[in-house]
Backbone bond lengths (Angstrom), bond angles and torsions (degrees), N, CA, C in turn:
res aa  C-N    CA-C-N  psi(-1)  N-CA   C-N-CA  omega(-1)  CA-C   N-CA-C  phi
1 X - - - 1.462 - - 1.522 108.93 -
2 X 1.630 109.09 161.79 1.274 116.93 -166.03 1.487 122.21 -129.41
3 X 1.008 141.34 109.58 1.366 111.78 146.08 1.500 133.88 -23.85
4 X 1.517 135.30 128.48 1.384 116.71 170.40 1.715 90.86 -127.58
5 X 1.529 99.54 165.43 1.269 121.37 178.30 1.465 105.15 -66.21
6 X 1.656 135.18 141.72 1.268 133.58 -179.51 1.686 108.82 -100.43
7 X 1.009 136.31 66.79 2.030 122.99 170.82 1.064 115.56 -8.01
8 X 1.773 125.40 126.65 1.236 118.75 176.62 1.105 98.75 -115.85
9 X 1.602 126.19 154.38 1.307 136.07 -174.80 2.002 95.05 -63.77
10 X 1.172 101.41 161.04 1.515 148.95 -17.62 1.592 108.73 -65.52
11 X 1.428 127.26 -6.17 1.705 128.02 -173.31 1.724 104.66 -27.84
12 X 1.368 110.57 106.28 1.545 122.98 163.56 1.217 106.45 -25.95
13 X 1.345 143.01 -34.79 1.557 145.61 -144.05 1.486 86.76 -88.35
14 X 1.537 152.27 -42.21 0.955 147.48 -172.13 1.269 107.38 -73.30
15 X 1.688 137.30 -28.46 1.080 112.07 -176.86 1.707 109.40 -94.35
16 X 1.348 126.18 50.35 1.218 131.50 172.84 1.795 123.12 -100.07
17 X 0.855 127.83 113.68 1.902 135.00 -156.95 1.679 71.93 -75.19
18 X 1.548 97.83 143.61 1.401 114.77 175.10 1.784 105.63 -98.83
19 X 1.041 117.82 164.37 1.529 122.35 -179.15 1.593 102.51 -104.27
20 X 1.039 99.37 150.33 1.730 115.19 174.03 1.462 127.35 -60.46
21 X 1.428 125.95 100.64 1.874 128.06 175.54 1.398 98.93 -27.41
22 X 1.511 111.40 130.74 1.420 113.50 166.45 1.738 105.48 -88.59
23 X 1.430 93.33 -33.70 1.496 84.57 177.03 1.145 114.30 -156.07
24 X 1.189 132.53 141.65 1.659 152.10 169.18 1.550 110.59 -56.45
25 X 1.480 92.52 83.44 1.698 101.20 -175.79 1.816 108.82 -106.97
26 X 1.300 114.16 -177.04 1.385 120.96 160.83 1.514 101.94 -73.71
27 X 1.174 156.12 31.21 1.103 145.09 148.17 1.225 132.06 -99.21
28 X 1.757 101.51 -31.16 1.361 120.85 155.92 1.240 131.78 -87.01
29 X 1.432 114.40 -8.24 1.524 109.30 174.29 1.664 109.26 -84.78
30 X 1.772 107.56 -7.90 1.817 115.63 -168.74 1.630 96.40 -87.33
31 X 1.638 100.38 -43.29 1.536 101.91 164.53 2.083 131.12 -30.80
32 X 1.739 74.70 -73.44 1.666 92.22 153.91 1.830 121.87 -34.26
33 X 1.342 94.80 -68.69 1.996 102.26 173.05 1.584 122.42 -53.71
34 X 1.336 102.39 -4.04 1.748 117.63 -168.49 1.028 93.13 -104.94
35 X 1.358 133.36 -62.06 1.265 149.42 -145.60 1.882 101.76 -73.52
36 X 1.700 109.09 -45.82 1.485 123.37 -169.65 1.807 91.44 -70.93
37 X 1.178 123.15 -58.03 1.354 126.94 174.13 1.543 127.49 -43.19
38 X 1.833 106.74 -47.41 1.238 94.38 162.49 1.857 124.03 -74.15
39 X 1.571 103.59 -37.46 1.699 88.00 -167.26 2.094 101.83 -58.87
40 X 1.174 93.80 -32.72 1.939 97.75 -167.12 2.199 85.76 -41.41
41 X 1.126 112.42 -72.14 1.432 135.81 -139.95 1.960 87.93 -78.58
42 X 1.134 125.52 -19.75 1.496 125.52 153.27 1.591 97.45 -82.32
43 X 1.622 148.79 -1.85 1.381 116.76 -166.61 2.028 134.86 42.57
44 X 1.476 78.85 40.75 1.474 93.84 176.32 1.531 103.68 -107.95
45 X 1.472 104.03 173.70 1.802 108.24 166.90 1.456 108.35 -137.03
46 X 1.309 112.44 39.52 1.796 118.13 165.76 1.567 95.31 -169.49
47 X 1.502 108.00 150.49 1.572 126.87 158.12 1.320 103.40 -153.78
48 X 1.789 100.79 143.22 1.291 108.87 171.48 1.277 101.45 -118.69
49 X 1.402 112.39 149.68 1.639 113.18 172.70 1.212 124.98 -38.55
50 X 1.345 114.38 -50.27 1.459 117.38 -175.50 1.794 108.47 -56.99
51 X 1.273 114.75 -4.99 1.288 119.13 -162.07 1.743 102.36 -87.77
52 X 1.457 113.13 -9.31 1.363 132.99 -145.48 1.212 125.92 -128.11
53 X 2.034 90.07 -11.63 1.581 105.33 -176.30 1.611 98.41 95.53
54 X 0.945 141.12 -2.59 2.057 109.83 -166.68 1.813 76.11 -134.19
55 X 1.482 108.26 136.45 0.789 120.62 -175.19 1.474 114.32 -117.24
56 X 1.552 99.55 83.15 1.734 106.86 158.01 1.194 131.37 -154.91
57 X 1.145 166.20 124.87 1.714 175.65 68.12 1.831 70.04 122.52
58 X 0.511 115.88 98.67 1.826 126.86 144.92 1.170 137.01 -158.84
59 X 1.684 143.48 112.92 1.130 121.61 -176.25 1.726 103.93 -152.64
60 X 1.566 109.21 148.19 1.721 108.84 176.88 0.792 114.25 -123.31
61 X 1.269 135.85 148.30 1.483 157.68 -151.60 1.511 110.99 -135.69
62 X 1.373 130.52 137.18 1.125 126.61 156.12 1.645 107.76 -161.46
63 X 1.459 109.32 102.78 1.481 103.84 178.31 1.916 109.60 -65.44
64 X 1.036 120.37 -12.05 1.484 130.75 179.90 1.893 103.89 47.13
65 X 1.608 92.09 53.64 1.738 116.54 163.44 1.578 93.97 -117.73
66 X 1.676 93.59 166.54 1.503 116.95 -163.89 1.692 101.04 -87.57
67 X 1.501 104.79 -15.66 1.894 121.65 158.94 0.922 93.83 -29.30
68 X 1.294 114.85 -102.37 1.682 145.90 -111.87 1.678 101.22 -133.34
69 X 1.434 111.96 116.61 1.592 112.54 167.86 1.483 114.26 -65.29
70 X 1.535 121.03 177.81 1.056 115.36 156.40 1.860 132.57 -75.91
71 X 1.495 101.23 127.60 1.323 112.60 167.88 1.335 153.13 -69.59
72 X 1.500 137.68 135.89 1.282 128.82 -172.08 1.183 99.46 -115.46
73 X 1.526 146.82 137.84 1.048 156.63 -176.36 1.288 122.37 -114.81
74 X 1.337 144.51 49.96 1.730 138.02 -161.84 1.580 93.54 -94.92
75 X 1.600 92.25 131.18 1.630 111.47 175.48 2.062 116.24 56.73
76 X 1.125 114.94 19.29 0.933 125.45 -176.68 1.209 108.11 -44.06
77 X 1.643 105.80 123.33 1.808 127.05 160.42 1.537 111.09 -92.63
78 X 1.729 129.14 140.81 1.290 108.72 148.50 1.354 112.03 -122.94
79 X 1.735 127.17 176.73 1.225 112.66 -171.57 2.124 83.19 -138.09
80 X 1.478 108.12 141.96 1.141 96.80 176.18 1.951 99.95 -97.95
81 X 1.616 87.92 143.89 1.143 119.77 -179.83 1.774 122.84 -77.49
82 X 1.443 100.72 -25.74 1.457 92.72 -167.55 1.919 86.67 -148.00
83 X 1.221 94.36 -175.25 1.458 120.88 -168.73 1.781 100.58 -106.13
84 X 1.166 111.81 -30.09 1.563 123.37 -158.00 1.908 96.03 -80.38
85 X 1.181 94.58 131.50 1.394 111.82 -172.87 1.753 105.81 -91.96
86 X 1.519 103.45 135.03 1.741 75.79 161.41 1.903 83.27 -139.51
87 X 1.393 91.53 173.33 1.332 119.88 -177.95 1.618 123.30 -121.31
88 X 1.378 101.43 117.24 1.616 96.62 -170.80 1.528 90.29 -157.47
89 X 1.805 95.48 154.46 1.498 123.24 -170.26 1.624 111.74 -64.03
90 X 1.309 116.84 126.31 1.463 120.14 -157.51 1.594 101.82 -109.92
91 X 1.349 140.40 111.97 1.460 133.82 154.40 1.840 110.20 -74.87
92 X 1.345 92.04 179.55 1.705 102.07 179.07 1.561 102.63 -150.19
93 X 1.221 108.20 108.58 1.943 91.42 163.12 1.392 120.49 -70.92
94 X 1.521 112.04 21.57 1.710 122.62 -177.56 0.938 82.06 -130.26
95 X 0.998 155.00 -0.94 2.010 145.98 144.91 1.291 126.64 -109.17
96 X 1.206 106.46 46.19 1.363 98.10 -150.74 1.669 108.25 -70.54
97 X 1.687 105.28 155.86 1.645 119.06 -163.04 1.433 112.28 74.82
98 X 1.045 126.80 1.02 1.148 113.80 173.89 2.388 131.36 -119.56
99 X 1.108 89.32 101.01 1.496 99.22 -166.45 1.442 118.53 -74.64
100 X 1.298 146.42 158.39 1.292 126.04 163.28 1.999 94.15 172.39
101 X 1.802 84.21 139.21 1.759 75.87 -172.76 1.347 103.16 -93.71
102 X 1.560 92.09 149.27 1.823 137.38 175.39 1.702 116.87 -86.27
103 X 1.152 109.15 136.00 1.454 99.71 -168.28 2.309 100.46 -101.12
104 X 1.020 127.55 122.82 1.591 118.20 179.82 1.247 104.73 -120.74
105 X 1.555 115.68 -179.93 1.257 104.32 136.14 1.445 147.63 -82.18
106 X 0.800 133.95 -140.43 1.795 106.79 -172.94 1.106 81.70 -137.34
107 X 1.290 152.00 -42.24 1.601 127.63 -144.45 1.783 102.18 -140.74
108 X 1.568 118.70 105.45 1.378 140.73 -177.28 1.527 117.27 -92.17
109 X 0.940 124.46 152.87 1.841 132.93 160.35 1.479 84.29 -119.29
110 X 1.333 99.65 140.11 1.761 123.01 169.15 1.660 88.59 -131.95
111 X 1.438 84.16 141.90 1.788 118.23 168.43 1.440 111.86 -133.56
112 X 1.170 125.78 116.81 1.410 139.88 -162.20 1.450 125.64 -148.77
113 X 1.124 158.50 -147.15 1.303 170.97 -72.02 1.693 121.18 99.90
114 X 1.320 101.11 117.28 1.658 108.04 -161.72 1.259 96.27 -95.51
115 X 1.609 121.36 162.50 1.678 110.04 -155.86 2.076 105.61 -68.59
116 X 1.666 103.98 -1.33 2.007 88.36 174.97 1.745 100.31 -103.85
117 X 1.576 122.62 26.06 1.557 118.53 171.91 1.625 119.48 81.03
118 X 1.662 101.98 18.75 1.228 101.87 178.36 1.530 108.00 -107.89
119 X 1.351 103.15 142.15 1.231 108.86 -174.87 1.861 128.08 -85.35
120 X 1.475 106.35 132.86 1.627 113.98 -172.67 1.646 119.80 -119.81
121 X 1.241 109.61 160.80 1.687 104.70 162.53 1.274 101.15 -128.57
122 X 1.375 113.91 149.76 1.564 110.98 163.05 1.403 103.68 -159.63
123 X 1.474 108.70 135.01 1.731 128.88 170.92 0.964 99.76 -80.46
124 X 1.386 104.52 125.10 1.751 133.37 167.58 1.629 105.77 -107.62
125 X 1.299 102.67 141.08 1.516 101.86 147.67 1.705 93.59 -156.15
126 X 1.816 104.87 171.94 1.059 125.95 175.33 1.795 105.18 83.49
127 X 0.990 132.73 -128.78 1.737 146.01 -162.92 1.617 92.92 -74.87
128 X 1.370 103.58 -60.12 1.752 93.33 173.57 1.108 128.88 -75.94
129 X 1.759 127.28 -10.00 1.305 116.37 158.27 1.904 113.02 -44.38
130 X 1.168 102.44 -60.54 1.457 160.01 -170.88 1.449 90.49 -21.10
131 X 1.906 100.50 -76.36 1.187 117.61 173.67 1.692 129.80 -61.43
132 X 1.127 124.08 -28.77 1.557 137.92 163.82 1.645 103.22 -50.01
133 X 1.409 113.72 -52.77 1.159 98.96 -145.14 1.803 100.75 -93.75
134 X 1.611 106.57 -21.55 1.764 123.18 167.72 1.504 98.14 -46.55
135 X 1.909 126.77 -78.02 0.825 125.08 164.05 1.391 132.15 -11.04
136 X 1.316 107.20 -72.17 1.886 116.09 -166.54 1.044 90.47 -58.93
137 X 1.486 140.88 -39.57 1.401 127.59 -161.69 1.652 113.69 -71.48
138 X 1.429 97.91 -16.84 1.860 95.23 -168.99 1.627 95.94 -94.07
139 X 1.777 120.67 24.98 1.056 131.52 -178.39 1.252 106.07 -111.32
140 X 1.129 119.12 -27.94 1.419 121.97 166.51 1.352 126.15 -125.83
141 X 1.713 115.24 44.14 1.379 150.99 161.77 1.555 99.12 59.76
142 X 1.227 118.07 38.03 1.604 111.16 157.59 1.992 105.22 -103.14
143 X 1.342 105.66 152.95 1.315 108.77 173.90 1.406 110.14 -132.24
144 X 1.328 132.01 140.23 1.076 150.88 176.36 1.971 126.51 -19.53
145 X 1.415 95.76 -25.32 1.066 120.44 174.72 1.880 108.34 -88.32
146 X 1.125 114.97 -33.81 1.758 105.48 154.39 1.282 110.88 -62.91
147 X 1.459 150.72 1.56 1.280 123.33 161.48 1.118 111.30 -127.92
148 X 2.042 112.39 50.02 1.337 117.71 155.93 1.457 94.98 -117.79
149 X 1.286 132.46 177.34 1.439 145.86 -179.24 1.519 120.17 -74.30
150 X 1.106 114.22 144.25 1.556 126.64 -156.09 1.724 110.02 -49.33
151 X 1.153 109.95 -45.86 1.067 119.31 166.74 1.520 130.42 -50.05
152 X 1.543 102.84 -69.84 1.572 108.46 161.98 1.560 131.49 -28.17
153 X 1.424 100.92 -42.15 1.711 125.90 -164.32 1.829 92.86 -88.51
154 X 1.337 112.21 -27.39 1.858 106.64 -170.45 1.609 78.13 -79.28
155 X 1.773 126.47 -73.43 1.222 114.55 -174.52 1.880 131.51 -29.20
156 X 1.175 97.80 -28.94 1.774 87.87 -164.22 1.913 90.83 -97.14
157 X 1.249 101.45 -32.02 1.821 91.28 163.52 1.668 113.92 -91.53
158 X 0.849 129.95 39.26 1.599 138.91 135.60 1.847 107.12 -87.00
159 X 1.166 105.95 -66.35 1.125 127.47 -169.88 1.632 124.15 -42.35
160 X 1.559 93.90 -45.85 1.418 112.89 165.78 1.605 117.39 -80.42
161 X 1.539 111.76 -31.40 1.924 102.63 175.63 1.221 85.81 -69.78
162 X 1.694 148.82 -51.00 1.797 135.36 -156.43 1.216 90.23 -55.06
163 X 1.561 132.24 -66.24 1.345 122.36 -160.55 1.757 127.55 -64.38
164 X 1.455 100.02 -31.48 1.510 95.12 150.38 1.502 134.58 -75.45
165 X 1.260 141.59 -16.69 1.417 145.54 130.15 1.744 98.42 -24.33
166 X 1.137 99.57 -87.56 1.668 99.13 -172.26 1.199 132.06 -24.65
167 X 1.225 95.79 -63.11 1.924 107.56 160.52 1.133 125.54 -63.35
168 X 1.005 109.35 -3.75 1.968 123.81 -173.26 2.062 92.84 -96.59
169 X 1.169 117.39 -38.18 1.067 115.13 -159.95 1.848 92.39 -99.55
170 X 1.304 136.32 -12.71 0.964 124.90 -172.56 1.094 131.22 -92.51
């Protein structure tokens, strides 16, 4: 297992749609072991590949509650379940420090590929709706910060080039 580098917004490399695993190999399950290692050691509870640089249908989840185990996501579909919106406070380990609530729907079916290529469904709602659908999106190069307001999104990418200057100079 690996450490991998995490992309922080605005890096172009995040807004790239990943292509679909043809197949559930030992390359992608080490991916997987990289991927669980880096979000744990960032203190996150989702990564998507694209978040990581390798661009394909991959992403892991682990709210690390006595709920829900940890997740493997290959080629992940979701389908929304309900009409009912909920609203809850969204982080990014591609933004990192910066919080702000996201409006979804609350209740998903995911269809996916478990890290040995077998196929699952599972209804989410609440934090793991939440997280399925944050994820899938950094699968098809949207980030969480497109569904806050134009303004907000120029502010927190100002905010983040000042703070890289800073660190650049320090």
């Amino acid at each position: 297992m690996a450490l991998r580098q995490i992309l922080e917004f605005p890096d172009p490399r995040l807004r790239t749609i990943a292509k679909p695993v043809a197949i559930v190999d030992d390359s992608i399950r080490t991916l997987v072991d990289d991927m669980f290692e880096t979000m744990y050691d960032a203190q996150g509870i989702g990564l998507a590949a694209t978040q990581v640089d390798v661009h394909l249908r991959v992403i892991v989840i682990d709210l690390q509650d006595d709920e829900h185990a940890p997740l493997v996501m290959i080629n992940p579909e979701y389908e929304v379940l309900t009409q009912q919106i909920d609203e809850m406070q969204e982080g990014c380990l591609s933004v990192p420090g910066f919080y702000e609530v996201v409006k979804r729907p609350e209740h998903v079916l995911l269809k996916a590929l478990d890290r040995d290529g077998k196929a699952y469904e599972l209804e989410a709602t609440g934090l793991l709706a939440v997280c399925i659908q944050h994820e899938c999106d950094h699968l098809n190069g949207k980030l969480f910060v497109d569904h806050l307001s134009n303004l907000k999104r120029s502010r927190i990418r100002s905010k983040i080039t000042k703070q890289k200057r800073v660190e650049a100079t320090t």
